[in-house]
PAGU-284661 format. One record per residue: x, y, z of N, C-alpha, C in turn; residue in one letter. Coordinates in steps of 0.2 Angstrom, whole numbers, padded with zeros to 4 digits, always signed. Layout:
REM residues N
XYZXYZXYZA
...
***
This chain:
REM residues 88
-0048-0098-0207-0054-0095-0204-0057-0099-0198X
-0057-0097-0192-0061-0097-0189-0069-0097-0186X
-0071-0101-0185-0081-0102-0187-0081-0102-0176X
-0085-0099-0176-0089-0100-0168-0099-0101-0171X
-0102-0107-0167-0109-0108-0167-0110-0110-0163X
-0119-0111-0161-0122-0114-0158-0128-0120-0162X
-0129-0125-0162-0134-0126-0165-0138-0130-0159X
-0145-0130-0163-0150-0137-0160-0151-0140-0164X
-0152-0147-0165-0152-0153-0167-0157-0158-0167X
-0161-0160-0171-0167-0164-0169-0169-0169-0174X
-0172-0173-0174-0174-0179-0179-0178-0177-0186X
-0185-0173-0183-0189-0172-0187-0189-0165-0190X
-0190-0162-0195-0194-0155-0199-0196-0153-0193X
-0203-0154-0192-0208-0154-0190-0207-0150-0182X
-0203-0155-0180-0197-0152-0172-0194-0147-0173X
-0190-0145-0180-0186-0138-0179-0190-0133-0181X
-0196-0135-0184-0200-0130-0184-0204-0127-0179X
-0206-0131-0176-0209-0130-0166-0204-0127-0164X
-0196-0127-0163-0192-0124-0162-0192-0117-0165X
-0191-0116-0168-0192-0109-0174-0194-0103-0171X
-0203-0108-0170-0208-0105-0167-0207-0102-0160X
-0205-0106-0155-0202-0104-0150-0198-0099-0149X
-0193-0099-0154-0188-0094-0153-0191-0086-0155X
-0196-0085-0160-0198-0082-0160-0203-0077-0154X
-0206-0083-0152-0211-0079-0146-0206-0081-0140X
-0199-0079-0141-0194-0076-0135-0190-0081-0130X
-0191-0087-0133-0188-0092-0130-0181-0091-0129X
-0175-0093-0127-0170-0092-0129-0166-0098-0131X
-0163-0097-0137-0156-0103-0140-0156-0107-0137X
-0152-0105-0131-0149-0110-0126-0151-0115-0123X
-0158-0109-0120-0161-0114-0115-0166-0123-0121X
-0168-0119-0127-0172-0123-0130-0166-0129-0134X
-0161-0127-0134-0156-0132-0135-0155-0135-0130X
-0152-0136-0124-0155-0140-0118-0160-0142-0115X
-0166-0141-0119-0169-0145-0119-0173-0149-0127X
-0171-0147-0130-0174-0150-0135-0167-0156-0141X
-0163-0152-0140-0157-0156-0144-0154-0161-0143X
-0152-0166-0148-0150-0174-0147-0142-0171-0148X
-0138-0168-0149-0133-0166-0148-0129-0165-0142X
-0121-0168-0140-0120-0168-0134-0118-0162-0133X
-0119-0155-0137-0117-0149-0136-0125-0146-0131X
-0126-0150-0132-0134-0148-0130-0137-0144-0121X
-0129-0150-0117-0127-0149-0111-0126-0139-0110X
-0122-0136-0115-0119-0131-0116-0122-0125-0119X
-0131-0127-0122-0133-0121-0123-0133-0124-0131X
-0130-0129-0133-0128-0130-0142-0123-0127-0141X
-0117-0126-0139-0111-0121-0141-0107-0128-0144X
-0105-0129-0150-0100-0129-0152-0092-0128-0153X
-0092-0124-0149-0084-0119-0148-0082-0116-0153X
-0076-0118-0154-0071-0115-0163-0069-0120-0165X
-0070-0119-0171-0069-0124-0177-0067-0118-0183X
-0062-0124-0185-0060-0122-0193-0065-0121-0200X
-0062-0119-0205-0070-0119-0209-0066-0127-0213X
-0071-0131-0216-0069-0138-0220-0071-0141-0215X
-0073-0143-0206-0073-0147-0200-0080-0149-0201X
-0085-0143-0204-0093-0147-0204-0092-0149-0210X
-0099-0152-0209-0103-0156-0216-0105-0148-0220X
-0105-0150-0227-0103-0146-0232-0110-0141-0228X
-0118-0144-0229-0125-0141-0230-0123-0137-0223X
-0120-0140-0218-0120-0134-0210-0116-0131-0212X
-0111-0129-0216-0106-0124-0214-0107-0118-0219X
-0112-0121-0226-0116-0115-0230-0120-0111-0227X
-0125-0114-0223-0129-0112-0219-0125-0105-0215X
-0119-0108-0210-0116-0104-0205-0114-0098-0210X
-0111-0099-0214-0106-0095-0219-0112-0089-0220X
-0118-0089-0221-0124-0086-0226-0125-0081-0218X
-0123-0082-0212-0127-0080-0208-0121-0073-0205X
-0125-0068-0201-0121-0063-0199-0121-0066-0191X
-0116-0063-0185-0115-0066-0179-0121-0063-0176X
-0123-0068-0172-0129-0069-0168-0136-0069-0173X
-0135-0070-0180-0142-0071-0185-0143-0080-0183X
-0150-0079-0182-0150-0089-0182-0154-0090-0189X
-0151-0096-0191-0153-0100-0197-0160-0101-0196X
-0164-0104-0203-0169-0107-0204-0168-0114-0201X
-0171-0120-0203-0170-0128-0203-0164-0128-0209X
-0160-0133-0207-0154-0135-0211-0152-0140-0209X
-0154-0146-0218-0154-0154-0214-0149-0154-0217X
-0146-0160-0214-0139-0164-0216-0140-0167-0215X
-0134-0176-0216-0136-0184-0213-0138-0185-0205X
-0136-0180-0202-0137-0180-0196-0142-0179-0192X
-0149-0174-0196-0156-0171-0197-0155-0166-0197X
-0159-0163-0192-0162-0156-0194-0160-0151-0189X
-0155-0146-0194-0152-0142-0187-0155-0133-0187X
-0153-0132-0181-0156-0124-0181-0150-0121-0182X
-0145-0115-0181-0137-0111-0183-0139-0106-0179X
-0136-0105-0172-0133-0096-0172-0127-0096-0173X
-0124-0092-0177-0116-0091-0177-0112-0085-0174X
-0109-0086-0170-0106-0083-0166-0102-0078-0169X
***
């Protein structure tokens, strides 16, 4: 099975929360992912490309799994912090 995402990526809660909030009052994905993510996808909008399912970490790929394409995620931490999910 094949997975397509974008995520954003950021240290604190508190940050993906601020993000959240912007996405809602119209922001878009991409741009708040180039500007907000610690992620080198970040360059790209967050895009991730394709990936197989079992490549993330278990709590990201539940997250993705749970989402219909173009639905974005709540916060979903992992070792890595705190990510935001659209899946493609």
């Amino acid at each position: 099975m094949k997975l397509k995402a974008k995520h954003i990526l950021v240290t604190h809660e508190y940050e993906a929360n601020d993000i959240l909030k912007k996405l809602k009052e119209g922001k878009t994905f991409e741009d708040l992912a180039r500007d907000f993510s610690l992620c080198g996808s970040a360059a790209s909008g967050g895009d991730l490309g394709e990936f197989s399912k079992g490549m993330m970490v278990p709590s990201f790929e539940k997250a993705l799994l749970a989402l219909t394409p173009n639905e974005i995620s709540g916060v979903v931490k992992t070792q890595f912090g705190f990510h935001i999910i659209k899946r493609l």
